[in-house]
C-alpha positions as CSV (number, residue, x, y, z in Angstrom):
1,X,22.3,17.3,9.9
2,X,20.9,14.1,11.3
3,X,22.7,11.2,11.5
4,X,21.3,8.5,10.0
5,X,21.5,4.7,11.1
6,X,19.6,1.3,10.3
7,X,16.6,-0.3,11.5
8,X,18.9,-3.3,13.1
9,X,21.6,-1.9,15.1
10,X,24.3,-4.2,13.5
11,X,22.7,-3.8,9.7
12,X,25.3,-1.6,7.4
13,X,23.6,1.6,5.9
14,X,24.2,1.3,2.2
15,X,26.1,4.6,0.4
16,X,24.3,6.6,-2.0
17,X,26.3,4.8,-4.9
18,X,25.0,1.5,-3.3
19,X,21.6,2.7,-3.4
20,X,21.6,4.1,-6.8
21,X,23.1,0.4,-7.7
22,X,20.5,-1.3,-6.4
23,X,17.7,0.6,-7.1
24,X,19.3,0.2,-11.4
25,X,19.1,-3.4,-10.2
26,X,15.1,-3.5,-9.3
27,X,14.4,-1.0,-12.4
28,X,16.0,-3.8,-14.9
29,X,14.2,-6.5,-13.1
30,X,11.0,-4.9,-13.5
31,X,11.3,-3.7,-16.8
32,X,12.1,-7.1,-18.1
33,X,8.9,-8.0,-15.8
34,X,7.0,-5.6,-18.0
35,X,8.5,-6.9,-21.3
36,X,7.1,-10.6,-20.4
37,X,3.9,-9.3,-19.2
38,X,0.8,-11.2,-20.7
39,X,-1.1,-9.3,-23.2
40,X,-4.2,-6.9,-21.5
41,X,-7.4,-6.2,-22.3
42,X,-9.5,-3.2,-22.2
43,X,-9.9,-4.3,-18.6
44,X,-6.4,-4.2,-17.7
45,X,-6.7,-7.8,-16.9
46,X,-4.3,-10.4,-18.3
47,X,-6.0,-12.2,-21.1
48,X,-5.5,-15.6,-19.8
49,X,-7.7,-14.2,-17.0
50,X,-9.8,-13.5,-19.7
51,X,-9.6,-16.2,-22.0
52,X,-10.5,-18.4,-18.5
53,X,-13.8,-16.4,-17.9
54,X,-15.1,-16.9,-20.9
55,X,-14.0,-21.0,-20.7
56,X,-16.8,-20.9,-17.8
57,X,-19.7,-19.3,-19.7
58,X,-22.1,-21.5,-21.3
59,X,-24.0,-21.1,-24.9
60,X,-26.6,-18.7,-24.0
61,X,-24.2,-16.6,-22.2
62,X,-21.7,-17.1,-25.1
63,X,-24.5,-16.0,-27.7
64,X,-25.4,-13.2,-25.8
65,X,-21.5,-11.9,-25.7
66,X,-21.2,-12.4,-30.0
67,X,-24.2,-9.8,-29.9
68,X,-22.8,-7.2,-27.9
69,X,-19.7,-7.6,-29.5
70,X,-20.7,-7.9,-32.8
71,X,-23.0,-4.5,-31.9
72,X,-19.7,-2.8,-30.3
73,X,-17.7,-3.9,-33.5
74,X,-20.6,-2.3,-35.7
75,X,-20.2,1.5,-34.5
């Protein structure tokens, strides 16, 4: 078996049981990432993203939008 060592000389390697520690640590962090997430759309965007596009379209562009939705909404 290979001895292992770290990528600077004077580092410590970390134990399994250190590892497995740490890597509880990052899943808890991102799952509490995931449980503030912004709301998605359809896109997969965040809806602020959204909700900020559609800010920047003007009336004709914001008529057009209602029709297509209102014809999506209709099927």
């Amino acid at each position: 078996m290979k001895r292992k060592s770290a990528h600077e000389p004077k580092a410590k390697v970390m134990s399994a049981a250190d590892t497995w520690e740490d890597a509880q640590g990052v899943a808890q962090v991102m799952q509490g990432n995931l449980l503030r997430a912004e709301p998605t759309v359809g896109l997969r965007i965040p809806l602020s993203v959204f909700l900020s596009a559609l800010d920047e379209l003007s009336r004709e562009e914001l008529v057009i939008l209602r029709q297509r939705v209102t014809a999506r909404l209709a099927t």
